[in-house]
Backbone as a printed PyTorch tensor [residue, N CA C, xyz], in Angstrom:
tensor([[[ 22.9400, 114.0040,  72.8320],
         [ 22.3250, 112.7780,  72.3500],
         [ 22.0280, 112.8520,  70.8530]],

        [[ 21.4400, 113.8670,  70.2270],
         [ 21.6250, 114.3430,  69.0990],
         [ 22.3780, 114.0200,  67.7870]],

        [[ 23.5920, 114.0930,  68.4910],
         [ 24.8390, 114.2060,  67.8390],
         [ 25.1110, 112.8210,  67.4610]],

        [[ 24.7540, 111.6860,  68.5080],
         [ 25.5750, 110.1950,  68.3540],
         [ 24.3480, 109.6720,  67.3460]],

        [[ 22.5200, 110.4120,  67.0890],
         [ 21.5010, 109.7520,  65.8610],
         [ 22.2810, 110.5250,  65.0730]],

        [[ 22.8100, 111.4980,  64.6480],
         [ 23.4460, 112.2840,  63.6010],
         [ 24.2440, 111.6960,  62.9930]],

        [[ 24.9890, 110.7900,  63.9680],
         [ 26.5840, 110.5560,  63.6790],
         [ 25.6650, 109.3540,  62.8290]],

        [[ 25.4530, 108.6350,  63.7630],
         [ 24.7720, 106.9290,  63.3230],
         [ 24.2510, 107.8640,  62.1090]],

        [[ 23.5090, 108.3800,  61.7640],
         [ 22.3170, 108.2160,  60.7150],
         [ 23.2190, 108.6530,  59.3160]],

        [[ 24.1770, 109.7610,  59.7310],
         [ 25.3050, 109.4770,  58.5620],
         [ 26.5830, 108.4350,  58.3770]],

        [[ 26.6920, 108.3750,  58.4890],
         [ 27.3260, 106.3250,  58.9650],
         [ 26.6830, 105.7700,  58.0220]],

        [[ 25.1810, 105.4140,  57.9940],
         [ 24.6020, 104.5710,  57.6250],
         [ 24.1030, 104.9410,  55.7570]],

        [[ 23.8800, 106.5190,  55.5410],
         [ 23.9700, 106.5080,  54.3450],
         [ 25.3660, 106.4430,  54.0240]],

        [[ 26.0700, 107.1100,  54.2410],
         [ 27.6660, 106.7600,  53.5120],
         [ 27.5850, 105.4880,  53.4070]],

        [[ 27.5630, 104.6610,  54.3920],
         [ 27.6980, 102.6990,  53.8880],
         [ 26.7330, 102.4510,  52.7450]],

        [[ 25.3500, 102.6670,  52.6950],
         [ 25.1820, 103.1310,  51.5150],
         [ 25.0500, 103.2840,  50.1900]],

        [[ 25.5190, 105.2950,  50.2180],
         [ 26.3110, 104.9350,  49.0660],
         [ 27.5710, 104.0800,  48.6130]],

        [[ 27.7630, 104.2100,  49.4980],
         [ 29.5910, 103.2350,  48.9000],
         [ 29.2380, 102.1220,  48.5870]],

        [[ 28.2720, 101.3100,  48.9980],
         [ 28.2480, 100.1040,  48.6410],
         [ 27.2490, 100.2060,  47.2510]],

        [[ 26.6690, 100.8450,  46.8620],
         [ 25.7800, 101.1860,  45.7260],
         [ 26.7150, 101.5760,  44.6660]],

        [[ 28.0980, 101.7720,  45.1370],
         [ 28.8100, 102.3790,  43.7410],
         [ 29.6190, 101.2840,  43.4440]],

        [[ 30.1730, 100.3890,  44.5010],
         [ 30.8100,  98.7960,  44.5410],
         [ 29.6860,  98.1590,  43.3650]],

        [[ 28.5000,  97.9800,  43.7520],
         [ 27.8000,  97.1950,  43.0220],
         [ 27.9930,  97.8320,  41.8190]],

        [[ 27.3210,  98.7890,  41.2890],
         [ 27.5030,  99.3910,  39.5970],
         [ 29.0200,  99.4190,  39.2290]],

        [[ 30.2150,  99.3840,  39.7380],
         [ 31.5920,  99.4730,  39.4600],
         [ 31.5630,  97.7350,  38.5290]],

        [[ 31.0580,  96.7730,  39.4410],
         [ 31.5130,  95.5940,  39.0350],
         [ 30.7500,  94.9500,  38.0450]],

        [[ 29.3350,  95.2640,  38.0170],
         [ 28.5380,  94.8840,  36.7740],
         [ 29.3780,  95.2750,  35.4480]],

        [[ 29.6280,  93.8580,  34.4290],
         [ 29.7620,  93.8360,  33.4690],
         [ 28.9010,  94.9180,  31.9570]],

        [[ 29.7550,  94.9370,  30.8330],
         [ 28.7970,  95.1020,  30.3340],
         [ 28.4750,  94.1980,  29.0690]],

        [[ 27.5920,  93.9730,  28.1960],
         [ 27.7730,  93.0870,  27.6040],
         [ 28.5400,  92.4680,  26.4080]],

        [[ 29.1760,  93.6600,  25.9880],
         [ 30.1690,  93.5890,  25.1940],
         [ 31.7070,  92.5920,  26.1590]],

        [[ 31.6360,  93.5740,  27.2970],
         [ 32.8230,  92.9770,  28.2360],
         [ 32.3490,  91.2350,  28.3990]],

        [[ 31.2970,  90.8120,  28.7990],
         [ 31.1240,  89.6120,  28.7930],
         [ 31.2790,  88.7270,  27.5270]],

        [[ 31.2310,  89.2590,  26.3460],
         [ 31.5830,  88.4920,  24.5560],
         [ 32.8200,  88.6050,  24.8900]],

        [[ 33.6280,  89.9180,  25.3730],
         [ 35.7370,  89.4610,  24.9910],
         [ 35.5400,  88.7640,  26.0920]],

        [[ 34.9480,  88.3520,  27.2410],
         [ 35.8700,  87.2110,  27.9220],
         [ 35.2440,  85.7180,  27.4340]],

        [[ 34.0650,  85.3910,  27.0920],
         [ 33.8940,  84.3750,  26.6780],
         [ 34.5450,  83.8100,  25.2590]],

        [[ 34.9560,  85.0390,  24.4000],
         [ 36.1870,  84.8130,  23.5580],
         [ 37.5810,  84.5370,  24.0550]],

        [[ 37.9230,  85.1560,  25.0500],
         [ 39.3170,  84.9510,  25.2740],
         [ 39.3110,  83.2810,  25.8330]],

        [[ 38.3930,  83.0810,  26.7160],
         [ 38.3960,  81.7700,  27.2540],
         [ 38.0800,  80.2850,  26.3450]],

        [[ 37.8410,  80.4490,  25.4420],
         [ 37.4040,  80.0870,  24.0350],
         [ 36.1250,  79.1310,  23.8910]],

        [[ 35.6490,  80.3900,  24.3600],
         [ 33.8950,  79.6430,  24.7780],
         [ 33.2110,  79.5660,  23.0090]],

        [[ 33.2330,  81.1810,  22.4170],
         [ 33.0030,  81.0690,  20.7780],
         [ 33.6940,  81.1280,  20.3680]],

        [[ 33.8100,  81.2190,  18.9180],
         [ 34.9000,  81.4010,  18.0370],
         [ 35.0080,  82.7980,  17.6300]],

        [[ 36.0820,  83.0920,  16.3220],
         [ 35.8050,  84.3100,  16.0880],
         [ 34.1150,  84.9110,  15.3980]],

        [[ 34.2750,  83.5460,  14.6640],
         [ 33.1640,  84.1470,  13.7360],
         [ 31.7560,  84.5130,  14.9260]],

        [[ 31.7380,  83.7530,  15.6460],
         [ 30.4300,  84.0180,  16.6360],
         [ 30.5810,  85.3960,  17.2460]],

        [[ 31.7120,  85.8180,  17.4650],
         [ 32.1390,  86.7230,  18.3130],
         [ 32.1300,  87.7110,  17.9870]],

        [[ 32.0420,  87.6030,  16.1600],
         [ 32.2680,  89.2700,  15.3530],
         [ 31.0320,  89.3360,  15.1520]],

        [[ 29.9420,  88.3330,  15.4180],
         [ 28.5460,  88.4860,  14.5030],
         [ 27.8480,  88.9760,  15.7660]],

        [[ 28.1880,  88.5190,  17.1220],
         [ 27.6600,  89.3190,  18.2750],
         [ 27.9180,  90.4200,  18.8580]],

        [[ 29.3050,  90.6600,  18.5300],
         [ 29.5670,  91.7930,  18.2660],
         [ 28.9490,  93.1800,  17.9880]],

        [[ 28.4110,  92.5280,  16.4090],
         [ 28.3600,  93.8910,  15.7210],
         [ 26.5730,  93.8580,  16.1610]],

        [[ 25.7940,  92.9500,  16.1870],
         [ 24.7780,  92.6920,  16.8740],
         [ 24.1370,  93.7260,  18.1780]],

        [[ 25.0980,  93.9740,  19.0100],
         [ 25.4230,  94.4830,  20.2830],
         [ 25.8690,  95.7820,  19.8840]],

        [[ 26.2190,  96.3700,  18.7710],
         [ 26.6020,  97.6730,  18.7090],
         [ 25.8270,  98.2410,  18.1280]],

        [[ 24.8080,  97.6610,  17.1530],
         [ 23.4650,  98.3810,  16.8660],
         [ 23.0100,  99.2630,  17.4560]]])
């Protein structure tokens, strides 16, 4: 009987972690969010180099 809370109880952290590393994999960062709102032509360049360098401070 042991064996099948063992099994379950590791089951349940592995799901988990795995899903804890899904989430941090897909979070942006904020630089990544300025090139796509540039590529899509949300700002221009000039907005884009001034937030840019803003963000790399």
């Amino acid at each position: 009987m042991w064996v099948l809370w063992l099994s379950i109880t590791a089951g349940i952290i592995f799901l988990i972690v795995m899903l804890s590393r899904n989430v941090r994999k897909n979070q942006l960062s904020p630089i990544d969010v300025l090139e796509i709102r540039y590529a899509k032509g949300e700002i221009d360049e000039t907005e884009y180099n001034k937030k840019k360098q803003q963000l790399e401070k």
